[in-house]
C-alpha positions in Angstrom: 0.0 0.0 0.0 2.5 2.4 1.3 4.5 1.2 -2.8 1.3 2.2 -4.5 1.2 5.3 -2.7 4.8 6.2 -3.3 4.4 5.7 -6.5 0.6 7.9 -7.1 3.0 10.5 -5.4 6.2 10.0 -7.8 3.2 10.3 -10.6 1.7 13.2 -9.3 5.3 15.1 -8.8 6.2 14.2 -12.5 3.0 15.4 -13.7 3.5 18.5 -12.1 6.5 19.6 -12.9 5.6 19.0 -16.7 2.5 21.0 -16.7 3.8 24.0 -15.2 7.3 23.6 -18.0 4.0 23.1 -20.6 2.1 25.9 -19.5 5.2 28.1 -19.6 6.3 27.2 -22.9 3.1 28.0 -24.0 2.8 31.7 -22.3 6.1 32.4 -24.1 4.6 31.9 -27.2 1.8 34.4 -26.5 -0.7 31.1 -25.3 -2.7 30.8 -22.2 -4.1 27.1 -21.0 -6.8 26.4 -19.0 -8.7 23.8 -18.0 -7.7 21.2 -20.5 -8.6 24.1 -23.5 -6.2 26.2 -25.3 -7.3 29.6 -26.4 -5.2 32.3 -28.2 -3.8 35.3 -26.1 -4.7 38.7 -26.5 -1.5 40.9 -28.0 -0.1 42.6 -24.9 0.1 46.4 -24.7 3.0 48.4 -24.5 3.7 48.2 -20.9 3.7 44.3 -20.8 5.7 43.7 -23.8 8.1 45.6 -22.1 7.7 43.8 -18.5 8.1 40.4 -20.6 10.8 41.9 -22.9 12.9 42.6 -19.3 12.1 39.3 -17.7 12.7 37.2 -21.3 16.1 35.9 -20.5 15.3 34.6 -17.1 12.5 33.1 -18.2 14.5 31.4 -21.2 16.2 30.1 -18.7 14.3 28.5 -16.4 12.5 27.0 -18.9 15.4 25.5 -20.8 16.7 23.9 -17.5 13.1 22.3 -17.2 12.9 21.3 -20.5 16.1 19.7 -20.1 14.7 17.7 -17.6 10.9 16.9 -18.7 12.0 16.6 -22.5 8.6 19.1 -23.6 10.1 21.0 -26.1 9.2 20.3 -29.8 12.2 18.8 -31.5 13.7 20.4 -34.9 15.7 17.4 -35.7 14.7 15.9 -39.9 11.8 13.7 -39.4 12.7 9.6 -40.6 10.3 7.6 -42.4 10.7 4.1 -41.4 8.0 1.2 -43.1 5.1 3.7 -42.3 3.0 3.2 -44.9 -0.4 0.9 -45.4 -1.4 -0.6 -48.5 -4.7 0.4 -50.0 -7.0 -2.8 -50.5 -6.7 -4.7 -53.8 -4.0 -2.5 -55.1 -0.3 -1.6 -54.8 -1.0 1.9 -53.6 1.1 2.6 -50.4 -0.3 5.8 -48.1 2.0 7.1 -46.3 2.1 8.0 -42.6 1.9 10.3 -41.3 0.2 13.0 -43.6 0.2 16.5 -43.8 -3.3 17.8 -44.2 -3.3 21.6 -45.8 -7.3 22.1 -45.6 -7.9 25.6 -44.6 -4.6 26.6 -45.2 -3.9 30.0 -46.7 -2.6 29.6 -50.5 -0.2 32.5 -50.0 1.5 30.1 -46.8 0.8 26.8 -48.4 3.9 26.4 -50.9 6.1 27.2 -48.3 4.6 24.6 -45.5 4.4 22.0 -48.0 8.0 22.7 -49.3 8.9 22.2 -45.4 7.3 19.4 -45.0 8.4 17.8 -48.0 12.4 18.5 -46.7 11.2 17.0 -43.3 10.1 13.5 -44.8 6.6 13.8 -45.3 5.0 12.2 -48.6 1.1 12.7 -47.8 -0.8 15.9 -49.0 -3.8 16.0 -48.2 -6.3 19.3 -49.5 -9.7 20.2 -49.7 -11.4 22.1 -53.0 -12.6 24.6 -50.5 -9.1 25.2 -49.4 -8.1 26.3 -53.3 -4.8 25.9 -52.6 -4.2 22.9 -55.1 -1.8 24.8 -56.8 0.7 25.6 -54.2 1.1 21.7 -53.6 1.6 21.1 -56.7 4.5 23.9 -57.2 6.1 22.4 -53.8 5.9 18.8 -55.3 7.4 19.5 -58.4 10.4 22.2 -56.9 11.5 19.0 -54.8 12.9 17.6 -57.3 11.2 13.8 -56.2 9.5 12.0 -58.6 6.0 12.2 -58.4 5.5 8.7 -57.9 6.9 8.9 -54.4 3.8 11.6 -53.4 0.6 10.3 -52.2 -1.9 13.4 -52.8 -5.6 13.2 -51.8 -8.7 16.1 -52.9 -11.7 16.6 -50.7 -14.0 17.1 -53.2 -16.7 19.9 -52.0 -20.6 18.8 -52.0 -21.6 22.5 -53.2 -21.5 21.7 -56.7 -25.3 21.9 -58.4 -24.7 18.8 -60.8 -22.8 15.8 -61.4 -21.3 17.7 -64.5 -20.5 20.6 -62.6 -18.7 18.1 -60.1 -16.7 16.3 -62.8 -15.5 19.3 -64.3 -14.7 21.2 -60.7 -12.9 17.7 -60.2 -10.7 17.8 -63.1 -9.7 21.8 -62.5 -8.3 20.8 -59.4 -6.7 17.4 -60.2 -5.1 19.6 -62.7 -3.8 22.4 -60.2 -2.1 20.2 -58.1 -0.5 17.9 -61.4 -0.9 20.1 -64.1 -2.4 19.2 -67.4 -2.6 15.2 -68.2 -1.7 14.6 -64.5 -3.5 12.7 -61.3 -4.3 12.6 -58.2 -3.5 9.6 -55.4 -7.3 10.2 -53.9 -10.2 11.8 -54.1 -12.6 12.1 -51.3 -16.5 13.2 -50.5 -15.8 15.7 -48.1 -19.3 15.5 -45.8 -21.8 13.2 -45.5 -25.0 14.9 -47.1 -28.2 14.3 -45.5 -29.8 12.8 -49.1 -29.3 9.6 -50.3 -30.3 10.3 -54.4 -27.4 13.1 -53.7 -24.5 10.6 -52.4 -25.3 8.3 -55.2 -24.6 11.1 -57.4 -21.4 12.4 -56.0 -20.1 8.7 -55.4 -21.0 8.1 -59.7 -19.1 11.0 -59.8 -16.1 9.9 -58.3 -16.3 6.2 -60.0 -16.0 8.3 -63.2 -13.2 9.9 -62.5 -11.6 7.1 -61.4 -12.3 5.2 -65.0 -10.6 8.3 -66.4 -7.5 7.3 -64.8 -7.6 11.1 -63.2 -7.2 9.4 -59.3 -6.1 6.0 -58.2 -8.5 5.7 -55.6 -11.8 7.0 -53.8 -13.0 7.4 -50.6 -15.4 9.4 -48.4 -15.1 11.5 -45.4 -17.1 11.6 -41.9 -19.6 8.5 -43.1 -21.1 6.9 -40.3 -22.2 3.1 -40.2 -25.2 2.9 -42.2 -24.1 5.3 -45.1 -21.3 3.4 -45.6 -23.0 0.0 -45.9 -25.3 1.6 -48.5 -22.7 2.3 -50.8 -22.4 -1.5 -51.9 -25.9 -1.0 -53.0 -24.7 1.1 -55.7 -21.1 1.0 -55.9 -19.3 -0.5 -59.0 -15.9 -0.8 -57.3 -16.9 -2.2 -54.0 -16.5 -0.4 -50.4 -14.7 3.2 -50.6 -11.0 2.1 -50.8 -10.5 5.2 -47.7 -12.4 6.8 -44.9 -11.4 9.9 -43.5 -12.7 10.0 -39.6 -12.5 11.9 -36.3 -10.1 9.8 -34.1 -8.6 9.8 -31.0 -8.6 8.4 -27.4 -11.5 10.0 -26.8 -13.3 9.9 -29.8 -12.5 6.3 -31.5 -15.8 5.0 -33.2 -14.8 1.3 -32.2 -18.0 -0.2 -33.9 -17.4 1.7 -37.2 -13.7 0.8 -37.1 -14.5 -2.9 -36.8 -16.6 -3.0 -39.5 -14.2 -0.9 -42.0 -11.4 -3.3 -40.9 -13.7 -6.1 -41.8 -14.2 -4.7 -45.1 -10.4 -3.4 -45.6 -11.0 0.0 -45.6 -7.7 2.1 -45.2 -8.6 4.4 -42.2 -7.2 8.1 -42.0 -7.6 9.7 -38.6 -8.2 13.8 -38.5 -8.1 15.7 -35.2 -6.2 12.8 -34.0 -4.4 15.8 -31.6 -7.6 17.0 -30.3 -6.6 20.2 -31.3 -5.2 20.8 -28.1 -8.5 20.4 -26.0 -6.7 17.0 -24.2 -3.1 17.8 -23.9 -2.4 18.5 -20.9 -4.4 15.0 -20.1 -2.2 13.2 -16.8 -1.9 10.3 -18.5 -1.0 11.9 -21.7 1.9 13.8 -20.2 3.3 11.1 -17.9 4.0 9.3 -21.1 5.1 11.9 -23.0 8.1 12.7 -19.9 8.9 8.8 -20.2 9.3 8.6 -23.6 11.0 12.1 -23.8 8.7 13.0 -26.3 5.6 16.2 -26.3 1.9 14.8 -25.4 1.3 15.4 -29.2 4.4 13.2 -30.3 2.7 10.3 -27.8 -1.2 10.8 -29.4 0.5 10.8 -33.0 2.7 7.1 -32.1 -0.7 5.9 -30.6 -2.8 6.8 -34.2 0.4 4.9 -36.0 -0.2 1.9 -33.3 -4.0 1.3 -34.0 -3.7 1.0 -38.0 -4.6 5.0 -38.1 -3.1 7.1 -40.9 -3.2 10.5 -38.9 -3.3 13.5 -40.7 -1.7 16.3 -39.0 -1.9 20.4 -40.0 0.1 22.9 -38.6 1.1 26.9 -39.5 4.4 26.7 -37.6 7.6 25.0 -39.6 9.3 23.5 -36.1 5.7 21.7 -35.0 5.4 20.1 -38.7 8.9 18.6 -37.7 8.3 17.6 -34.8 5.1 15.9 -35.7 7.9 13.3 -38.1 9.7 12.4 -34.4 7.4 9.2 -34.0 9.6 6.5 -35.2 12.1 5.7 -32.6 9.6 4.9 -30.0 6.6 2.3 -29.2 4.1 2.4 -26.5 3.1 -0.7 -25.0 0.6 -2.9 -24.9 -0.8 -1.9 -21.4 0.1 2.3 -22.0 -2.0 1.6 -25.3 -4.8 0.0 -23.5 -4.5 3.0 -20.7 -5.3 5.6 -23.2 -7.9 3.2 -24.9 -9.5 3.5 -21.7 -10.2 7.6 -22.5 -13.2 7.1 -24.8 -15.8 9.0 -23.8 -17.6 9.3 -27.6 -16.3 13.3 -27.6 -16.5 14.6 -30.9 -15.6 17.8 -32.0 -12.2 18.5 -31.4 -11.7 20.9 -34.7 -8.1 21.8 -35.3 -9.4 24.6 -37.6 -11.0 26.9 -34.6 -7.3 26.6 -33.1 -4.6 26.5 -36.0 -2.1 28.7 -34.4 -2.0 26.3 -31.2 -2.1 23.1 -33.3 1.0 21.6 -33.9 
């Protein structure tokens, strides 16, 4: 009893420590935390930039002496790709993780986070229509000098358009952004689930089209729950959607849709797989992030990899899109990955988008 007890204590002391070193970092970089929610830090005035400017260096300083210690500062080392991709079903197509996803990312920034990202490892675009920033991954792809062949890109293909026609031809404009004229795409996506049936059937034709065209290698949908997704072999030529974009995480991991995806060998890609900060400074979270001498977002990324998940990740800031590549030279057990299996309480909801300049 007394062993337990130490050791809640030990625990306790750990977490501690790491939350105020997390907490800190964050205030630095003009954040505030609270209550398991991150929210974005009003610009200071005059007076307190200059009270911060005067107390910077100590401050620097403390905190680098913690960090030494608690390992919580996002590394800037080149990320290493090692066997991390899965196959897509029935074909030799390789996805790899993890993904960058640009959706909702300025065009004017998104040459230059893709061209990071690119230099860090990463071989997964992924980009909504809505986002119209096609172009700008296709301009990073091709300055990289890699073959094109070693890209996986993926198009969430917006539900706004009137008619199938108008579809196709909104498809083909963007598949042509990203690979210019006579080129492809890896995957193309529904981006919602819409609420009529007659129109899924349409957008899904749609996207069987395109694929006959030889303008993607593969199609997929986005945020279908269970029943949606078993209609589709009511009308599907090609079978199940070859991938499934979802909300998943600890606390939000759809275990009943999962099974029957895996049953039907549906590549799964997990978004918000961070939480977009709203569970990071979760005690079990950070008491594995201190042992493995990673961040909390490092850990949540390695347990996405562990369950099958491809996780895309999005980011505005050049050191977290590194970071996010520093997944590969750890492994969480069997009981730690049970432990954060544990945390599903069916939360949904956690949108990077309402928090991109906290997300890493």
């Amino acid at each position: 009893m007394a062993k337990s007890k130490s050791n809640r204590e030990a625990k306790g002391l750990i977490y501690s420590k790491a939350l105020r070193t997390f907490k800190e970092q964050r205030r630095n970089n003009g954040e505030t935390v609270r209550n398991n929610h991150a929210t974005t830090k009003q610009p200071p005035s005059n007076h307190q930039a200059i009270k911060k400017q005067r107390n910077n260096e100590t401050t620097k300083q403390r905190n680098n002496k913690a960090t030494k210690q608690l390992s919580l500062l996002l590394k800037k080392s080149p990320g290493v790709f090692m066997d991390t991709t899965v196959p897509v079903q029935t074909s030799t197509v390789q996805i790899p993780r993890p993904g960058l996803s640009v959706c909702r990312i300025p065009a004017f920034n998104c040459e230059i986070l893709c061209s990071h990202a690119i230099s860090c490892g990463y071989r997964h675009i992924n980009t909504s229509q809505e986002s119209g920033n096609e172009a700008e991954i296709g301009e990073a792809v091709r300055k990289s000098g890699i073959p094109r062949q070693e890209f996986f890109l993926a198009i969430k293909v917006s539900m706004q358009w009137s008619s199938a026609g108008e579809t196709y031809s909104k498809i083909i404009e963007s598949v042509n952004k990203i690979g210019g004229m006579g080129g492809y795409v890896d995957l193309l996506l529904i981006q919602s689930l819409s609420h009529n049936v007659q129109k899924r059937c349409d957008m899904w034709f749609t996207l069987e089209h395109v694929l006959k065209k030889g303008k993607t290698r593969r199609i997929g949908v986005c945020d279908y729950t269970l029943l949606p997704f078993l209609q589709i072999g009511s009308y599907s030529e090609i079978g199940p959607p070859h991938v499934i974009q979802l909300e998943l995480n600890p606390w939000n991991q759809q275990k009943e849709l999962v099974r029957h995806l895996r049953h039907h060998g549906v590549v799964i890609e997990a978004y918000c797989s961070l939480t977009g900060n709203a569970m990071i400074l979760d005690f079990d979270l950070i008491f594995l992030a201190v042992k493995y001498n990673k961040t909390p977002h490092q850990v949540l990324i390695r347990y996405s990899l562990q369950k099958g998940w491809v996780p895309l990740l999005s980011s505005t800031k050049l050191d977290h899109i590194t970071s996010n590549t520093n997944v590969f030279d750890f492994s969480l057990t069997e009981e730690e990955m049970n432990t954060l299996d544990l945390k599903e309480d069916g939360m949904w909801g956690h949108s990077p988008w309402d928090k991109l300049k906290l997300h890493p």
